[in-house]
N, C-alpha and C positions, 0 to 999 in steps of 0.2 A: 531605476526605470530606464529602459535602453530603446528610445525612437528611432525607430526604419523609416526616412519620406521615401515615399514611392512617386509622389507628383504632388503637388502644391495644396491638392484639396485632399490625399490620401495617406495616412503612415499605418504604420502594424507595428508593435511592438510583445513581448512576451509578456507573461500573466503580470499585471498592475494590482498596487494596493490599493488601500481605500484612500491612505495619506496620501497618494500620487495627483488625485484627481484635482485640488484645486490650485496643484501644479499644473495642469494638461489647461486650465480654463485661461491661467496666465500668462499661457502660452498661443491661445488662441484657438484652441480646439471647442468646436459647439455641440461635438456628440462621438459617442462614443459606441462600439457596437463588441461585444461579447461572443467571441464565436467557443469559448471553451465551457462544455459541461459542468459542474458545479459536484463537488465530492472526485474529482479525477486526480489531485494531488492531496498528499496528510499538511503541507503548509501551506494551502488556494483559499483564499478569503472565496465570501460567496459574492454572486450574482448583487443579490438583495445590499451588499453592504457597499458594493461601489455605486449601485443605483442611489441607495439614498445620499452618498459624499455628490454625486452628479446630480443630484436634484438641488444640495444646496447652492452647488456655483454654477448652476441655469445652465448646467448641460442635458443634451437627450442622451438618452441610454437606451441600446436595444439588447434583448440578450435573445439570440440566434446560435446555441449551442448543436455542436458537429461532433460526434464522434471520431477522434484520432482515427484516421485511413479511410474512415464513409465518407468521405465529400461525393456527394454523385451532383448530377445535372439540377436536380429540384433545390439541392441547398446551395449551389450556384446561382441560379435565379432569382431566390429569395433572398440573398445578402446582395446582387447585382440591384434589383430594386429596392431595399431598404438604404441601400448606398447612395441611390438616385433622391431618394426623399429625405435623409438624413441631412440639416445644418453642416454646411463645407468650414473650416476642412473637418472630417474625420480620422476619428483614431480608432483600429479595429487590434486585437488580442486576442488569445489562446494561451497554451503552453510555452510556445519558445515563438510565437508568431508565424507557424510553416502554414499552418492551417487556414488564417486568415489571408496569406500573402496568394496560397492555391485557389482559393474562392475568387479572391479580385481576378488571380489570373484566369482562369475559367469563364468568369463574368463579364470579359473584353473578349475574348474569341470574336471573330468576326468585327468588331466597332475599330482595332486598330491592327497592323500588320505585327504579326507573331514576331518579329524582330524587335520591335518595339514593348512588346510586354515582357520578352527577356531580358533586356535592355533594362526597364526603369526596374523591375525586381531585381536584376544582379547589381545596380549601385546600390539598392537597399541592402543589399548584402544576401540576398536568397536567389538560389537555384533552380528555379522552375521545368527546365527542361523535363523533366519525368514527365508533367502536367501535359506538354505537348505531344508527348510520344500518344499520353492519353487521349489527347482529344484526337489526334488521328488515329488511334481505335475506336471511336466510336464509344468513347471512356470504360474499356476493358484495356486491362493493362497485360501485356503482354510479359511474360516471363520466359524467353526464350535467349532473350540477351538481357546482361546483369551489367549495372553501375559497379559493383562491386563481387570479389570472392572470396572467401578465408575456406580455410579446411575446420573449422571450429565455430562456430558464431551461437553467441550466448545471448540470449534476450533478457535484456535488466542486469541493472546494476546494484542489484544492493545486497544483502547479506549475502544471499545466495547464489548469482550470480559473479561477486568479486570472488567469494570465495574459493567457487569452483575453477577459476580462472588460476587463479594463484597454485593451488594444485595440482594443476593441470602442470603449468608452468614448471611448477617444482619437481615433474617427473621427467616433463620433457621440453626446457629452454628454446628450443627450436621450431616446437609448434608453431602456427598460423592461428591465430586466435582474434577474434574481435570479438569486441562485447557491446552492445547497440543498449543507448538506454538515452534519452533526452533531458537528462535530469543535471543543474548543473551541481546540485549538493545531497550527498547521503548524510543519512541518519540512522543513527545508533535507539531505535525506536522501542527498545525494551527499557532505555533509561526515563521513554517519555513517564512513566508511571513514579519516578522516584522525581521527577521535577516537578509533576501535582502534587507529590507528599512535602515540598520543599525542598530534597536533601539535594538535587540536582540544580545547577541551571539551565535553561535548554540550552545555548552554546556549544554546552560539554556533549550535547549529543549530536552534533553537526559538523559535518569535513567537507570539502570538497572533495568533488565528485575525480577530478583530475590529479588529486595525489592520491587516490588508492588505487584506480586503475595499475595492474599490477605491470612492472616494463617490460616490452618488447608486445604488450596486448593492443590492438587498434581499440580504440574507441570514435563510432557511428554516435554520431551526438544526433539520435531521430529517433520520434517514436515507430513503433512496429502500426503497420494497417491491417494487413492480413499475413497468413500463412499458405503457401503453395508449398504442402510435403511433398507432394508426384512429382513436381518440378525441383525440389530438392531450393525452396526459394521463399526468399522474405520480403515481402513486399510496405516499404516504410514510406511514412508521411508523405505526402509529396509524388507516390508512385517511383520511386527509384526501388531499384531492386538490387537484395544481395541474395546471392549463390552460394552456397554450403556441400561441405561432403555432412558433417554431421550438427546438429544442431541442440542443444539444451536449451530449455525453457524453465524462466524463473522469473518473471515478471512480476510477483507479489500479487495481489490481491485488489479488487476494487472495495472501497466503503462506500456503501450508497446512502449517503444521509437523504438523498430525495424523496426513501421507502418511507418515512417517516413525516408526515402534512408536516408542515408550518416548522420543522426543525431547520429548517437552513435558513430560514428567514431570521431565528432567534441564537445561532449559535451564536456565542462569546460575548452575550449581554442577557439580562432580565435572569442572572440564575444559572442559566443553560451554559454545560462547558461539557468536555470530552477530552480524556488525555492521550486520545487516539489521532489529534491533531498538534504538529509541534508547535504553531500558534495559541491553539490555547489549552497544552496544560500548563502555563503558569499562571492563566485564567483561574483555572482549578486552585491551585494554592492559595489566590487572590482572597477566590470564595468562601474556602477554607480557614483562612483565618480570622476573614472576616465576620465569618457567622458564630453569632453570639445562641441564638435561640432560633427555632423553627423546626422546618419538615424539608427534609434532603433525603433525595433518591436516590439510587444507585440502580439503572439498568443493564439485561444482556439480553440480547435479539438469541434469535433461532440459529443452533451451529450449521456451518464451522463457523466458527470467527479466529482469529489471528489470538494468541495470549488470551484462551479459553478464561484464564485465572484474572485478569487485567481489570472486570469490571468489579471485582470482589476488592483487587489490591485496591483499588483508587477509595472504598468504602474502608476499610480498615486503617489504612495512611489516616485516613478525614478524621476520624473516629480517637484514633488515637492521639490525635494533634487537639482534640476536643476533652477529650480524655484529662490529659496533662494541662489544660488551660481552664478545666472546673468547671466548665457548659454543656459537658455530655450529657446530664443529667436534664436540659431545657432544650433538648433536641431529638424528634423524631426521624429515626432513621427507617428507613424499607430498603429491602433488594430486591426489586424486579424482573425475575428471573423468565424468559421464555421457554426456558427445562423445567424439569422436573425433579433438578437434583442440586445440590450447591453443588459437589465437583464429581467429575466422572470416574475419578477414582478413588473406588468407595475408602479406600486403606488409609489417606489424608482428611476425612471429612471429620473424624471426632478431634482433632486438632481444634479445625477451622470453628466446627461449631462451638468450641469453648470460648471463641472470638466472640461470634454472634451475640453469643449471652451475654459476654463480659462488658459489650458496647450493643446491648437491648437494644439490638436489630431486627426488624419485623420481616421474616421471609415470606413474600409472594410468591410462590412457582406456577408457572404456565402462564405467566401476563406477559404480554409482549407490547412493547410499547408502538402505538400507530400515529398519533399526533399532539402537536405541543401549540400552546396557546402561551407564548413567550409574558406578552404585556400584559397578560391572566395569571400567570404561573397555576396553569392547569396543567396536565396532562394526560390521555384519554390511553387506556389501555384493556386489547382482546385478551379475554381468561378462557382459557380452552383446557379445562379440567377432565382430568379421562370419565367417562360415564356419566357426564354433565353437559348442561345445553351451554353453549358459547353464552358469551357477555361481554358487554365492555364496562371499564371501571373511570371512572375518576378521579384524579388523584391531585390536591391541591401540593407546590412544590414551593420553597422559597432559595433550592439550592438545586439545580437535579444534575447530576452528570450520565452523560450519555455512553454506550457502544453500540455503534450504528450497525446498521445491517453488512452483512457480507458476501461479496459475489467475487467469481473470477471474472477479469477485466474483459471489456467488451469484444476487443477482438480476440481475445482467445475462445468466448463462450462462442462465438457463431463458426468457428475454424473445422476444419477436418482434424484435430488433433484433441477438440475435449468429447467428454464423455455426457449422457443424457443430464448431469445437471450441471454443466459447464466448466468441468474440470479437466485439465490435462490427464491422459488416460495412462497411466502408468502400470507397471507389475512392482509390485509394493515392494519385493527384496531386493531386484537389480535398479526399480528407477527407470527404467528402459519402456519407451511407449510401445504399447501391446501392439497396433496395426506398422507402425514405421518403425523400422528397426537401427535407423541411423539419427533417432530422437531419444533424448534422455529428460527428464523434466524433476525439478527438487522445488520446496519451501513451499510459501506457501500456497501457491496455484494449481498445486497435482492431487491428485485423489487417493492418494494412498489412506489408509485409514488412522493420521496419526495426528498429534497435536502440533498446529500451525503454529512452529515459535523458531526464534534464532538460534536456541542450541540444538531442536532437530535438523535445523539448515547447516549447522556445525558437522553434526553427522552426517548428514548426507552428501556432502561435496565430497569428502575423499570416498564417497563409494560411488556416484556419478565419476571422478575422475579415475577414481583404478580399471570400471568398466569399458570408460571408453576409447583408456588407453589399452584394454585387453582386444576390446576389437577392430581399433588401427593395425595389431598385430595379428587380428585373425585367431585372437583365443577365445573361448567361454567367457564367462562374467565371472568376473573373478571376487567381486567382493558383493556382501550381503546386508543390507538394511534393517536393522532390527524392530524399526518402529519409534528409539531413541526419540527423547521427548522431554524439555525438563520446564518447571513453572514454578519461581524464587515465589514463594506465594508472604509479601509483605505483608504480616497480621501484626506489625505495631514497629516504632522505630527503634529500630537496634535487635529485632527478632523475625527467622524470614521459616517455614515451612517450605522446606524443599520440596518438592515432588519431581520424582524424579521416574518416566513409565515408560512401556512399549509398546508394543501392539498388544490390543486384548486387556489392557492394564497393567501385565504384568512390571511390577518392581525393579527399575534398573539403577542402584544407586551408586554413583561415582564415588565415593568414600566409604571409607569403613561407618558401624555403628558409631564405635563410641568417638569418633571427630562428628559426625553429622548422622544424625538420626531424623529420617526424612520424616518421619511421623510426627516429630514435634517438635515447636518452636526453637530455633538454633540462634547463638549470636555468632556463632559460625557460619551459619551460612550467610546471614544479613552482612558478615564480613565478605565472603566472597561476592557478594550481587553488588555491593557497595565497592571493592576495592579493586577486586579480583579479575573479576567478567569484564568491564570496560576495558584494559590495558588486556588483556586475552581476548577481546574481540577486534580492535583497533590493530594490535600490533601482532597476533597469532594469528586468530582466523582469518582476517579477508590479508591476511599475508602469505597464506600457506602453510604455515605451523601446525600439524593435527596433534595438537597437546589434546588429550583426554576424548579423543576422534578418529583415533587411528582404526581405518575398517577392516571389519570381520572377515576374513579370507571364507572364500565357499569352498568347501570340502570334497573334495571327489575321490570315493570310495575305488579302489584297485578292484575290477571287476573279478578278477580269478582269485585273490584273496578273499572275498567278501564269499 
């Protein structure tokens, strides 16, 4: 926990845990105020769990959630007056504390001289200037003059973003490149699924964010607010702005666990886990071995979601660990599927379903889960069956794991750059956004029609990077997207179901038959997802290495020959 005092009765600090809190009360803090959303990080404890650590050591808690780069005048006002009522001192939080430190400064306009509110937030360690420029607009932020410029500038830092940087790099060492992401630690978030099953620990999936950043790449430690493509400009946290000739977007994805009643209130106790958060899949394993007998869920919301396969693997891992321990047989399992299908490509499902049987798993399709009654272990879910009237169901749980809902992050959905359902608008072979021609967008924020995972982020960086070094040169798009897409599908421990597709379904399998035959259980592949992929994501991919990614050249037909 890292305290900013900004003045005697005032500090801000970055996202706090729930252990921190009756640190903060020993320290003399009487209230505490929550300016960051709830589901906006995969490691952010919620709302509800610092509240109740704050209720036991007699602190006030307000949660006054801001959307990264929305701060306007009305959530100024309303953290300036809850500030005014809140027990002195206080301690306010966010992500990295920009957020909170902007509202205080906002919330003094006029009450002390502008020198002075730079002043006490630059000994805190934060930069407000941007904020001022704003308030003399009249809080429109002007993009005509930029804090910063690169000839490059990549939004997010994580698979796909470091990736593409690395690439970039590796083509051409000289480039201007910066990559903005606020984040101080990545994560290797395909492994979260093998540390619910046990065989990981999450550690193993955790770097800092400052030794992959690839060298000679700037890194903008800020979140993104908005997008100005006309103005060729990015407008972060705080209103500072960076200037760009060309720009990719990789931001990942948001999980909106808020879509779901009463599930943020219960995550990581009463049952409730998700190995969609690197907090608690070892939650998951906890549950997992702990359950002797009962009724365990396994849900997946309405696509896209990120590791299409992920709510299935976390049900087969469980299954199989119940399997081998002689209690499979005193436990009801279901899968909760919001589709209509176990997977969407149909060439891997008579595998899979040998699974289902083999661990007398109950499929639901078309429920979608809408709310969770944690200290009930109930959970209420809409069945929207074709040629049937809607219903909601009830479903008593003693173990339930979650896949929350999936949207693209908020300022991307409201941007000139996404599409009517909030996605980056991309042309699905080159990657390259349909309206701005000097935007490229990969993983899993963009619209192309393919499975949101890190080995299509693997694919996609060096054809993002061959692009947009063809068009610093003034050539065509020189490389082509196939759609690549792959999902280690864990159906017990020591056996993994490759699937390996592209656009349309079609079969794209990186080995031969008889090493990996993606249709059926492999201990070969369970070798690669287990030995292989970590040490080829770590030290190949976000390093620049396109082992088993190298892109497809686009082909241009000699017109007088053809």
């Amino acid at each position: 926990m890292e305290l900013k005092t900004v003045n005697d009765t005032f500090s801000v600090s970055p996202q706090i845990a729930p252990g921190d809190v009756a640190g903060l009360a020993e320290q003399g803090f009487r209230s505490i105020i929550c300016n960051r959303p709830d589901g906006e990080g995969a490691d952010q404890p919620s709302f509800e769990e610092i509240r109740v650590e704050a209720e036991k050591a007699g602190l006030e808690a307000h949660y006054l959630p801001v959307v990264s780069g929305q701060v306007g005048d009305e959530d100024a006002a309303e953290f300036d007056a809850a500030l005014e009522r809140a027990p002195k001192p206080t301690l306010a939080y966010c992500r990295t504390g920009t957020r909170s430190i902007t509202l205080w400064a906002l919330g003094q306009g006029g009450k002390k001289p502008v020198s002075d509110i730079l002043s006490d937030a630059k000994a805190a360690g934060y930069d407000v200037n941007g904020v001022v420029r704003r308030i003399i607009n009249g809080g429109k932020t002007p993009t005509d003059i930029a804090d910063a410029q690169h000839d490059i500038v990549i939004i997010g830092g994580g698979a796909a973003g470091v990736s593409v940087a690395s690439s970039l790099m590796a083509r051409d060492p000289s480039l201007d490149i910066a990559i903005i992401d606020p984040a101080d630690v990545h994560y290797y978030q395909p492994g979260w699924t093998m540390v619910g099953g046990g065989v990981f620990d999450a550690q193993e999936t955790a770097r800092t964010m400052a030794s992959l950043i690839p060298k000679g790449v700037h890194w903008i430690k800020s979140a993104v607010a908005a997008f100005e493509p006309k103005d060729d400009a990015v407008i972060l946290d705080g209103c500072r702005v960076v200037k760009y000739k060309r720009l990719v977007v990789c931001p990942g994805l948001k999980l909106d666990w808020h879509k779901v009643e009463g599930l943020v209130e219960t995550l990581g106790k009463n049952g409730v886990t998700s190995n969609y958060r690197y907090d608690l899949a070892p939650y998951t394993w906890r549950l997992v071995k702990g359950m002797r007998s009962g009724k365990a869920i396994f849900t997946q919301p309405p696509m896209p979601i990120k590791c299409a396969g992920a709510p299935q693997k976390a049900l087969y891992l469980s299954a199989d660990h119940w399997t081998r321990s002689g209690v499979l047989k005193d436990i009801d399992i279901s899968f909760a599927n919001a589709g209509g299908v176990l997977f969407g490509v149909k060439d891997y499902v008579p595998a899979l379903m040998d699974y289902i049987e083999r661990y007398d798993a109950t499929l639901n399709f078309f429920h979608n889960l809408i709310s969770v009654d944690g200290p009930a272990r109930k959970a209420v879910f809409s069945v929207a069956e074709p040629e049937k009237e809607a219903r909601t169901v009830e479903m008593d749980f003693d173990m339930m794991h979650v896949c929350p809902p999936q949207t693209a992050p908020d300022f991307v959905r409201v941007s000139p750059l996404a599409d009517a359902a909030g996605w980056v608008d991309v042309d699905q072979n080159t990657l390259r956004h349909k309206t701005f021609e000097n935007v490229w967008s990969l993983g899993d924020v963009m619209n192309a029609p393919n499975a949101k995972t890190a080995a299509a982020a693997r694919k996609q960086a060096p054809v993002v990077a061959e692009n947009l070094m063809a068009d610093i040169h003034n050539h065509s798009a020189a490389a082509h997207y196939d759609g690549y897409g792959s999902c280690p599908l864990t159906v017990e421990r020591g056996k993994i179901v490759l699937a390996e597709f592209g656009y349309g379904g079609k079969l794209l399998p990186s080995f031969p038959p008889w090493l990996v035959n993606g249709r059926q259980p492999s201990r070969m592949a369970w070798l690669l997802k287990e030995r292989i992929l970590p040490p080829l994501y770590w030290q190949g991919m976000l390093r620049g290495k396109e082992w088993l990614a190298k892109p497809e050249k686009v082909t241009v037909k000699d017109p007088i020959s053809a």
